[in-house]
C-alpha positions in Angstrom: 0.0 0.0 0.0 1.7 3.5 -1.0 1.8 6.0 1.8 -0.8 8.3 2.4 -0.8 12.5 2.1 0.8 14.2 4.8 -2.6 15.5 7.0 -2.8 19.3 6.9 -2.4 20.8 10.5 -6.0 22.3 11.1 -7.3 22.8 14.4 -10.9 21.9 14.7 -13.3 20.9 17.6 -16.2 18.9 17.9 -18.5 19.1 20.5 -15.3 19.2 23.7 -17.7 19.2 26.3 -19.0 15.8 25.6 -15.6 14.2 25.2 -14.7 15.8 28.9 -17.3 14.2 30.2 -16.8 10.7 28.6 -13.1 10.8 29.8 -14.0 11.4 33.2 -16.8 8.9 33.3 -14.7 6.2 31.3 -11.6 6.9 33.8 -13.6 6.6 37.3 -17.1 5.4 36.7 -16.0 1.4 36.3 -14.1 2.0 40.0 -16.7 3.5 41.4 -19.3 0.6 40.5 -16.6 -1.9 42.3 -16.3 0.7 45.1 -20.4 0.7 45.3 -20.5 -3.4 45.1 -17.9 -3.0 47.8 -19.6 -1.1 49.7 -23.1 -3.1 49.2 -21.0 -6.5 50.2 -19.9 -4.8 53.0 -23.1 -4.0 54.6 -24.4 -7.4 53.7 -22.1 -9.6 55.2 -21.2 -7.4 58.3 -17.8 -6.9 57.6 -15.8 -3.9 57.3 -14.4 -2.9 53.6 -12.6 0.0 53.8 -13.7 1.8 50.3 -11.3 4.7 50.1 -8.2 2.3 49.9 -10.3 -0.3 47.8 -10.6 2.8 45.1 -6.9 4.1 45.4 -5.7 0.4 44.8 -8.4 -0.4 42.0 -7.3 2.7 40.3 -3.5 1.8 41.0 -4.2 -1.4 39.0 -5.9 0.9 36.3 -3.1 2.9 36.1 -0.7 -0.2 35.7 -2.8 -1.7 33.0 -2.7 1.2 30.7 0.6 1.5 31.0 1.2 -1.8 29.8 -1.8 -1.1 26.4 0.4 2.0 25.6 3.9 1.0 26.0 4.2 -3.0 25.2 0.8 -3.3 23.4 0.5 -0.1 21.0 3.8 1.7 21.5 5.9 -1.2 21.6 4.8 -4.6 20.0 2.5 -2.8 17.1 4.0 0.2 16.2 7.5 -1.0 17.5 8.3 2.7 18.3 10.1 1.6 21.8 11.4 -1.8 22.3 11.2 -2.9 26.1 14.0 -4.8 28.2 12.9 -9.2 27.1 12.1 -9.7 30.7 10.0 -7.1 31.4 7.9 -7.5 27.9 7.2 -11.0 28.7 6.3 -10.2 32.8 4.3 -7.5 31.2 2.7 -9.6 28.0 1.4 -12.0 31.5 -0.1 -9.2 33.2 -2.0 -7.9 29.6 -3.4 -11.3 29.5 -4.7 -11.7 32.4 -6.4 -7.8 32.9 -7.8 -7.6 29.4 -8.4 -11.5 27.8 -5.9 -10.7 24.7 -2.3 -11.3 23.4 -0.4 -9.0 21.9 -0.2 -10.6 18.8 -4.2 -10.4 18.1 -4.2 -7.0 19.8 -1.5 -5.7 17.3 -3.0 -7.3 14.1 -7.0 -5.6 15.2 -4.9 -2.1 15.4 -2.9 -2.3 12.3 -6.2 -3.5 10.5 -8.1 -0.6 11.8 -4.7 2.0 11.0 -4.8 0.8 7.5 -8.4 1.5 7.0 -9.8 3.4 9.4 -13.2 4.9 9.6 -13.7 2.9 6.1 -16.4 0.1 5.6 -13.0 -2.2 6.2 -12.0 -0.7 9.6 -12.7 -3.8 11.8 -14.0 -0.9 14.8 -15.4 2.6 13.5 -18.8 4.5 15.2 -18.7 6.4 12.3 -19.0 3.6 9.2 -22.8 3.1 7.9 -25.1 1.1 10.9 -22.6 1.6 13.5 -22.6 4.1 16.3 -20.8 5.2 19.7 -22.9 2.8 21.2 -22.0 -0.1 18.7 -18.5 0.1 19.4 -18.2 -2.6 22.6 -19.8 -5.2 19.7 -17.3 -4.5 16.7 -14.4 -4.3 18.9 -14.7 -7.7 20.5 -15.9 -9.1 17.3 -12.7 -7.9 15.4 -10.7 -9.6 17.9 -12.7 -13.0 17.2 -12.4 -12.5 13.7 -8.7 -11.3 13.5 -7.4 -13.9 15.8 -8.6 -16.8 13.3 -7.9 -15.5 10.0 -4.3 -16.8 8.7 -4.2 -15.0 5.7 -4.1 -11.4 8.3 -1.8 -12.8 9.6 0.7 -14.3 7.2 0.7 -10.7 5.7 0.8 -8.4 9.0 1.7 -10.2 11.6 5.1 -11.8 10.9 7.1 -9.5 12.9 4.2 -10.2 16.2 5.2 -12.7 19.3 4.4 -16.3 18.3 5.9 -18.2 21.3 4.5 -20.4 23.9 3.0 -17.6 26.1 1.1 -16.3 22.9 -0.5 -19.3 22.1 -1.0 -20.5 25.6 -3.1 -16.8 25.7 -4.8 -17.5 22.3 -5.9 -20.9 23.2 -7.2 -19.5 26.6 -8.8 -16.5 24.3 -11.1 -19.1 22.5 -13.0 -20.8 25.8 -15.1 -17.2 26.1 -11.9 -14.8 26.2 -10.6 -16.9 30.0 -13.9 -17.2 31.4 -13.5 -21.0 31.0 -9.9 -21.5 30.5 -7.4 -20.5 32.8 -7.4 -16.8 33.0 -10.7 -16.2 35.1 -9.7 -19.2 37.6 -6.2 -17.0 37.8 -7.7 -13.8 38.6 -10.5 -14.9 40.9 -7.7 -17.0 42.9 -5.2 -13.4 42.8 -7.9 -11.4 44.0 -9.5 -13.6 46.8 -5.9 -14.1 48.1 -5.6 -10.7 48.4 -8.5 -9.6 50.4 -8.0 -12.6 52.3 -5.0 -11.7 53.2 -6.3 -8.2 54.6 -8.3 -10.2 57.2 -11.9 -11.0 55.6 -13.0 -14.6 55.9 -12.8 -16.7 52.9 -16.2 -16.6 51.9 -16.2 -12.9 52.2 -13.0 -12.2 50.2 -14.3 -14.3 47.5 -17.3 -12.1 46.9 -15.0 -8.5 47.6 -12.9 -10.0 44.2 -16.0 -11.1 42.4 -16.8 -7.0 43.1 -13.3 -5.7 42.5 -13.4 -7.2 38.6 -15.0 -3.8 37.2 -12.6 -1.8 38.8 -9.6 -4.1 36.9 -11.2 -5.5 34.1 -14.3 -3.8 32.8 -12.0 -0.2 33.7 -9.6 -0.9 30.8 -12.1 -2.4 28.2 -13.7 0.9 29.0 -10.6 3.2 28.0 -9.1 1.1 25.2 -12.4 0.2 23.5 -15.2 2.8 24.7 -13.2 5.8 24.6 -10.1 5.5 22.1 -12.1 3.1 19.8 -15.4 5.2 20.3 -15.3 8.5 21.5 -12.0 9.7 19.8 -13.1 8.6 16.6 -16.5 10.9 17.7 -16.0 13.7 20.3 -12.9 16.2 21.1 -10.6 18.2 19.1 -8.3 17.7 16.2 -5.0 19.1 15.5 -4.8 17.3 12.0 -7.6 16.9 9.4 -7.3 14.1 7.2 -8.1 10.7 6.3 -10.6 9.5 9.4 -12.7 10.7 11.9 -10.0 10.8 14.8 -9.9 13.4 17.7 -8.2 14.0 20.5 -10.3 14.2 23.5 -8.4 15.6 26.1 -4.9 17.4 25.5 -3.9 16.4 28.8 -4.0 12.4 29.4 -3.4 11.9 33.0 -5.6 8.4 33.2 -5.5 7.6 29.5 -1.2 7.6 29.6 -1.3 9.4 26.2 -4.1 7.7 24.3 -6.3 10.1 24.4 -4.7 12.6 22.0 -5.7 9.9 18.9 -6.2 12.0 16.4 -2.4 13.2 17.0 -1.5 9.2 16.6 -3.3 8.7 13.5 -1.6 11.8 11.7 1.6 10.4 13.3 1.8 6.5 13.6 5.5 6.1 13.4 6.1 8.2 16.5 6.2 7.4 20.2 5.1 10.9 21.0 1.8 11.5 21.0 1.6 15.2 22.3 2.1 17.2 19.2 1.1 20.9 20.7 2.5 23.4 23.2 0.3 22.6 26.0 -0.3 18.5 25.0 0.9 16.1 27.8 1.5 13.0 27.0 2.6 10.6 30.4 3.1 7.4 28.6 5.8 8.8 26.4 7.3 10.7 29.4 7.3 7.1 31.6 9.0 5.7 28.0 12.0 8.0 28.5 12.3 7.5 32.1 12.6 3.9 31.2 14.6 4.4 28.7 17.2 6.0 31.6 17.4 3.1 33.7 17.8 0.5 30.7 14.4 -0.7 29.9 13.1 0.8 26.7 15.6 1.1 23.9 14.7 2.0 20.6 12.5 4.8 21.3 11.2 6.8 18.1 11.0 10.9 20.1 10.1 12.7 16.7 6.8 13.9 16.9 7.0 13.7 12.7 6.7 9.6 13.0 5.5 8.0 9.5 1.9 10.7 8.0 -1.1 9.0 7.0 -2.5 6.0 7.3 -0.5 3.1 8.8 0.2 1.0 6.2 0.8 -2.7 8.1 3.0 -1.6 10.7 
Protein backbone atom coordinates (compact mmCIF):
# COMPACT_ATOMS: atom_id res chain seq x y z
CA UNK A 1 0.00 0.00 0.00
CA UNK A 2 1.65 3.49 -1.02
CA UNK A 3 1.82 5.96 1.79
CA UNK A 4 -0.75 8.25 2.36
CA UNK A 5 -0.81 12.49 2.08
CA UNK A 6 0.79 14.25 4.83
CA UNK A 7 -2.56 15.55 7.00
CA UNK A 8 -2.82 19.33 6.87
CA UNK A 9 -2.37 20.79 10.47
CA UNK A 10 -5.97 22.25 11.10
CA UNK A 11 -7.29 22.81 14.37
CA UNK A 12 -10.89 21.88 14.71
CA UNK A 13 -13.25 20.89 17.60
CA UNK A 14 -16.24 18.88 17.90
CA UNK A 15 -18.50 19.12 20.52
CA UNK A 16 -15.33 19.18 23.67
CA UNK A 17 -17.73 19.23 26.26
CA UNK A 18 -19.03 15.76 25.57
CA UNK A 19 -15.59 14.20 25.16
CA UNK A 20 -14.72 15.80 28.95
CA UNK A 21 -17.26 14.23 30.20
CA UNK A 22 -16.84 10.71 28.61
CA UNK A 23 -13.14 10.80 29.84
CA UNK A 24 -14.03 11.38 33.20
CA UNK A 25 -16.80 8.89 33.33
CA UNK A 26 -14.67 6.20 31.32
CA UNK A 27 -11.62 6.90 33.84
CA UNK A 28 -13.62 6.58 37.33
CA UNK A 29 -17.14 5.37 36.71
CA UNK A 30 -16.03 1.37 36.27
CA UNK A 31 -14.08 1.98 39.96
CA UNK A 32 -16.72 3.47 41.45
CA UNK A 33 -19.27 0.60 40.48
CA UNK A 34 -16.62 -1.86 42.30
CA UNK A 35 -16.33 0.66 45.08
CA UNK A 36 -20.39 0.67 45.28
CA UNK A 37 -20.45 -3.37 45.08
CA UNK A 38 -17.89 -3.03 47.84
CA UNK A 39 -19.64 -1.14 49.67
CA UNK A 40 -23.12 -3.11 49.19
CA UNK A 41 -21.02 -6.52 50.19
CA UNK A 42 -19.86 -4.76 53.03
CA UNK A 43 -23.10 -4.00 54.58
CA UNK A 44 -24.44 -7.38 53.73
CA UNK A 45 -22.13 -9.60 55.20
CA UNK A 46 -21.16 -7.44 58.31
CA UNK A 47 -17.80 -6.91 57.62
CA UNK A 48 -15.84 -3.85 57.25
CA UNK A 49 -14.41 -2.94 53.62
CA UNK A 50 -12.57 -0.01 53.77
CA UNK A 51 -13.69 1.77 50.31
CA UNK A 52 -11.27 4.74 50.11
CA UNK A 53 -8.21 2.29 49.93
CA UNK A 54 -10.33 -0.35 47.80
CA UNK A 55 -10.65 2.76 45.08
CA UNK A 56 -6.93 4.10 45.38
CA UNK A 57 -5.68 0.42 44.81
CA UNK A 58 -8.39 -0.36 42.01
CA UNK A 59 -7.33 2.68 40.30
CA UNK A 60 -3.46 1.77 40.95
CA UNK A 61 -4.15 -1.36 38.99
CA UNK A 62 -5.92 0.88 36.25
CA UNK A 63 -3.08 2.88 36.09
CA UNK A 64 -0.69 -0.16 35.68
CA UNK A 65 -2.84 -1.70 33.02
CA UNK A 66 -2.72 1.23 30.67
CA UNK A 67 0.63 1.49 30.96
CA UNK A 68 1.19 -1.77 29.76
CA UNK A 69 -1.77 -1.05 26.43
CA UNK A 70 0.36 1.97 25.63
CA UNK A 71 3.90 0.99 25.95
CA UNK A 72 4.22 -2.95 25.25
CA UNK A 73 0.82 -3.26 23.38
CA UNK A 74 0.47 -0.11 20.99
CA UNK A 75 3.75 1.67 21.51
CA UNK A 76 5.87 -1.21 21.63
CA UNK A 77 4.80 -4.64 19.95
CA UNK A 78 2.45 -2.78 17.05
CA UNK A 79 3.98 0.19 16.18
CA UNK A 80 7.47 -1.01 17.53
CA UNK A 81 8.29 2.73 18.30
CA UNK A 82 10.12 1.55 21.82
CA UNK A 83 11.44 -1.83 22.27
CA UNK A 84 11.21 -2.94 26.09
CA UNK A 85 13.96 -4.79 28.22
CA UNK A 86 12.89 -9.20 27.10
CA UNK A 87 12.13 -9.70 30.70
CA UNK A 88 9.98 -7.10 31.39
CA UNK A 89 7.94 -7.49 27.94
CA UNK A 90 7.24 -11.04 28.71
CA UNK A 91 6.32 -10.21 32.78
CA UNK A 92 4.27 -7.46 31.18
CA UNK A 93 2.68 -9.55 28.02
CA UNK A 94 1.43 -12.00 31.49
CA UNK A 95 -0.08 -9.17 33.19
CA UNK A 96 -1.96 -7.86 29.61
CA UNK A 97 -3.43 -11.34 29.50
CA UNK A 98 -4.70 -11.67 32.40
CA UNK A 99 -6.44 -7.80 32.87
CA UNK A 100 -7.79 -7.65 29.44
CA UNK A 101 -8.37 -11.55 27.81
CA UNK A 102 -5.93 -10.69 24.67
CA UNK A 103 -2.26 -11.26 23.45
CA UNK A 104 -0.40 -9.04 21.87
CA UNK A 105 -0.18 -10.56 18.78
CA UNK A 106 -4.25 -10.40 18.05
CA UNK A 107 -4.22 -7.01 19.83
CA UNK A 108 -1.51 -5.66 17.29
CA UNK A 109 -2.97 -7.30 14.11
CA UNK A 110 -6.95 -5.56 15.24
CA UNK A 111 -4.93 -2.10 15.43
CA UNK A 112 -2.92 -2.32 12.27
CA UNK A 113 -6.19 -3.49 10.52
CA UNK A 114 -8.12 -0.60 11.84
CA UNK A 115 -4.67 2.01 11.05
CA UNK A 116 -4.83 0.84 7.46
CA UNK A 117 -8.42 1.47 7.01
CA UNK A 118 -9.83 3.38 9.37
CA UNK A 119 -13.17 4.91 9.56
CA UNK A 120 -13.73 2.92 6.10
CA UNK A 121 -16.40 0.05 5.63
CA UNK A 122 -13.01 -2.23 6.23
CA UNK A 123 -11.99 -0.74 9.65
CA UNK A 124 -12.70 -3.83 11.77
CA UNK A 125 -13.97 -0.92 14.82
CA UNK A 126 -15.37 2.61 13.55
CA UNK A 127 -18.78 4.53 15.18
CA UNK A 128 -18.69 6.43 12.32
CA UNK A 129 -18.97 3.62 9.17
CA UNK A 130 -22.84 3.14 7.88
CA UNK A 131 -25.08 1.05 10.91
CA UNK A 132 -22.64 1.62 13.54
CA UNK A 133 -22.59 4.11 16.30
CA UNK A 134 -20.82 5.19 19.72
CA UNK A 135 -22.90 2.76 21.25
CA UNK A 136 -22.01 -0.05 18.74
CA UNK A 137 -18.47 0.08 19.39
CA UNK A 138 -18.16 -2.62 22.59
CA UNK A 139 -19.81 -5.20 19.73
CA UNK A 140 -17.27 -4.47 16.68
CA UNK A 141 -14.38 -4.32 18.86
CA UNK A 142 -14.74 -7.72 20.49
CA UNK A 143 -15.92 -9.08 17.26
CA UNK A 144 -12.68 -7.89 15.36
CA UNK A 145 -10.74 -9.59 17.89
CA UNK A 146 -12.72 -13.01 17.21
CA UNK A 147 -12.44 -12.48 13.68
CA UNK A 148 -8.69 -11.33 13.49
CA UNK A 149 -7.42 -13.92 15.78
CA UNK A 150 -8.56 -16.80 13.30
CA UNK A 151 -7.89 -15.52 9.99
CA UNK A 152 -4.33 -16.76 8.69
CA UNK A 153 -4.24 -15.01 5.68
CA UNK A 154 -4.10 -11.38 8.27
CA UNK A 155 -1.78 -12.78 9.63
CA UNK A 156 0.74 -14.28 7.22
CA UNK A 157 0.69 -10.66 5.69
CA UNK A 158 0.80 -8.36 8.97
CA UNK A 159 1.71 -10.22 11.65
CA UNK A 160 5.10 -11.75 10.86
CA UNK A 161 7.13 -9.53 12.89
CA UNK A 162 4.18 -10.17 16.15
CA UNK A 163 5.24 -12.71 19.30
CA UNK A 164 4.41 -16.33 18.31
CA UNK A 165 5.95 -18.15 21.26
CA UNK A 166 4.50 -20.35 23.90
CA UNK A 167 2.98 -17.60 26.14
CA UNK A 168 1.06 -16.28 22.86
CA UNK A 169 -0.49 -19.35 22.09
CA UNK A 170 -1.05 -20.52 25.63
CA UNK A 171 -3.08 -16.77 25.65
CA UNK A 172 -4.84 -17.51 22.31
CA UNK A 173 -5.89 -20.89 23.24
CA UNK A 174 -7.19 -19.54 26.64
CA UNK A 175 -8.84 -16.48 24.28
CA UNK A 176 -11.09 -19.15 22.49
CA UNK A 177 -12.96 -20.76 25.79
CA UNK A 178 -15.07 -17.25 26.11
CA UNK A 179 -11.88 -14.84 26.18
CA UNK A 180 -10.56 -16.90 30.00
CA UNK A 181 -13.88 -17.16 31.36
CA UNK A 182 -13.53 -21.03 30.99
CA UNK A 183 -9.87 -21.47 30.50
CA UNK A 184 -7.36 -20.50 32.78
CA UNK A 185 -7.45 -16.79 32.95
CA UNK A 186 -10.71 -16.16 35.11
CA UNK A 187 -9.73 -19.18 37.62
CA UNK A 188 -6.18 -16.99 37.84
CA UNK A 189 -7.66 -13.76 38.58
CA UNK A 190 -10.45 -14.85 40.94
CA UNK A 191 -7.68 -16.97 42.88
CA UNK A 192 -5.22 -13.41 42.79
CA UNK A 193 -7.85 -11.36 44.03
CA UNK A 194 -9.52 -13.56 46.79
CA UNK A 195 -5.87 -14.09 48.10
CA UNK A 196 -5.59 -10.71 48.39
CA UNK A 197 -8.47 -9.59 50.39
CA UNK A 198 -8.04 -12.64 52.27
CA UNK A 199 -4.98 -11.68 53.22
CA UNK A 200 -6.32 -8.21 54.57
CA UNK A 201 -8.31 -10.23 57.23
CA UNK A 202 -11.86 -11.00 55.60
CA UNK A 203 -13.03 -14.64 55.90
CA UNK A 204 -12.75 -16.74 52.92
CA UNK A 205 -16.24 -16.57 51.95
CA UNK A 206 -16.17 -12.90 52.23
CA UNK A 207 -13.02 -12.23 50.19
CA UNK A 208 -14.26 -14.30 47.45
CA UNK A 209 -17.34 -12.12 46.89
CA UNK A 210 -14.95 -8.53 47.64
CA UNK A 211 -12.93 -10.01 44.21
CA UNK A 212 -16.04 -11.07 42.40
CA UNK A 213 -16.81 -6.99 43.12
CA UNK A 214 -13.30 -5.71 42.53
CA UNK A 215 -13.43 -7.17 38.60
CA UNK A 216 -15.03 -3.81 37.16
CA UNK A 217 -12.56 -1.83 38.79
CA UNK A 218 -9.63 -4.13 36.94
CA UNK A 219 -11.16 -5.47 34.06
CA UNK A 220 -14.26 -3.75 32.76
CA UNK A 221 -11.97 -0.24 33.68
CA UNK A 222 -9.60 -0.86 30.77
CA UNK A 223 -12.09 -2.43 28.17
CA UNK A 224 -13.70 0.89 28.97
CA UNK A 225 -10.64 3.25 28.02
CA UNK A 226 -9.08 1.10 25.22
CA UNK A 227 -12.36 0.23 23.46
CA UNK A 228 -15.16 2.75 24.71
CA UNK A 229 -13.16 5.84 24.64
CA UNK A 230 -10.12 5.53 22.06
CA UNK A 231 -12.08 3.15 19.78
CA UNK A 232 -15.41 5.20 20.34
CA UNK A 233 -15.28 8.47 21.49
CA UNK A 234 -11.99 9.69 19.79
CA UNK A 235 -13.09 8.64 16.59
CA UNK A 236 -16.45 10.94 17.73
CA UNK A 237 -16.02 13.67 20.30
CA UNK A 238 -12.85 16.24 21.09
CA UNK A 239 -10.65 18.25 19.05
CA UNK A 240 -8.30 17.74 16.24
CA UNK A 241 -4.95 19.13 15.46
CA UNK A 242 -4.80 17.27 12.04
CA UNK A 243 -7.61 16.85 9.36
CA UNK A 244 -7.31 14.07 7.20
CA UNK A 245 -8.06 10.68 6.34
CA UNK A 246 -10.58 9.50 9.40
CA UNK A 247 -12.71 10.75 11.91
CA UNK A 248 -9.96 10.82 14.76
CA UNK A 249 -9.87 13.38 17.69
CA UNK A 250 -8.18 14.04 20.48
CA UNK A 251 -10.31 14.15 23.47
CA UNK A 252 -8.45 15.58 26.07
CA UNK A 253 -4.91 17.41 25.51
CA UNK A 254 -3.88 16.39 28.83
CA UNK A 255 -4.01 12.40 29.42
CA UNK A 256 -3.37 11.92 33.01
CA UNK A 257 -5.55 8.40 33.19
CA UNK A 258 -5.47 7.56 29.48
CA UNK A 259 -1.18 7.61 29.57
CA UNK A 260 -1.29 9.40 26.16
CA UNK A 261 -4.09 7.71 24.30
CA UNK A 262 -6.31 10.11 24.38
CA UNK A 263 -4.66 12.58 22.03
CA UNK A 264 -5.70 9.87 18.90
CA UNK A 265 -6.19 12.01 16.44
CA UNK A 266 -2.41 13.25 17.03
CA UNK A 267 -1.53 9.16 16.56
CA UNK A 268 -3.29 8.73 13.49
CA UNK A 269 -1.63 11.77 11.66
CA UNK A 270 1.63 10.42 13.30
CA UNK A 271 1.79 6.53 13.64
CA UNK A 272 5.45 6.07 13.36
CA UNK A 273 6.14 8.22 16.51
CA UNK A 274 6.17 7.36 20.18
CA UNK A 275 5.06 10.89 21.04
CA UNK A 276 1.83 11.51 21.00
CA UNK A 277 1.64 15.18 22.30
CA UNK A 278 2.15 17.16 19.17
CA UNK A 279 1.15 20.87 20.66
CA UNK A 280 2.50 23.37 23.21
CA UNK A 281 0.34 22.62 26.03
CA UNK A 282 -0.35 18.46 25.05
CA UNK A 283 0.86 16.13 27.80
CA UNK A 284 1.47 13.01 26.97
CA UNK A 285 2.55 10.56 30.38
CA UNK A 286 3.12 7.43 28.63
CA UNK A 287 5.80 8.84 26.39
CA UNK A 288 7.31 10.69 29.45
CA UNK A 289 7.32 7.11 31.58
CA UNK A 290 8.98 5.72 28.05
CA UNK A 291 12.01 7.97 28.51
CA UNK A 292 12.30 7.51 32.10
CA UNK A 293 12.55 3.86 31.25
CA UNK A 294 14.59 4.39 28.73
CA UNK A 295 17.16 6.02 31.60
CA UNK A 296 17.40 3.06 33.69
CA UNK A 297 17.79 0.50 30.69
CA UNK A 298 14.35 -0.71 29.85
CA UNK A 299 13.10 0.82 26.70
CA UNK A 300 15.58 1.05 23.85
CA UNK A 301 14.67 2.03 20.55
CA UNK A 302 12.54 4.84 21.29
CA UNK A 303 11.20 6.84 18.13
CA UNK A 304 10.99 10.88 20.11
CA UNK A 305 10.14 12.67 16.69
CA UNK A 306 6.84 13.86 16.87
CA UNK A 307 7.02 13.68 12.67
CA UNK A 308 6.66 9.63 12.96
CA UNK A 309 5.45 8.02 9.55
CA UNK A 310 1.90 10.71 8.02
CA UNK A 311 -1.08 8.98 7.03
CA UNK A 312 -2.50 6.00 7.25
CA UNK A 313 -0.53 3.13 8.82
CA UNK A 314 0.22 0.96 6.22
CA UNK A 315 0.82 -2.70 8.09
CA UNK A 316 3.00 -1.57 10.74
Amino acid sequence: MSRAPQWQETPTQVHPARAYIAYVLVCFGPSLLSVGLLAGWSTLTGHRISLLWSFLALMTVRQFTIGVVTLLYHRGICHRTLTLHPMLEYTLRVWGWLAMAIGTRTWSLTHRVHHAHADTERDVHSPVTEGHSLWTIGRQSIQSVIQTREDTTLIARLGTDLPSDRLEHLIEWDCRRNFGMTGVRFPIVITVLTSIWWATGLPLWVAIGAAVASLPGINLSVFASTVFLVNGVAHTWGYRNYEGLDNSTNVVPIDLFGMGEAMHNNHHARPGSANLAHRPGEVDIGFWLAKQLKKVGLVRKLKSSPSGMPGRADST
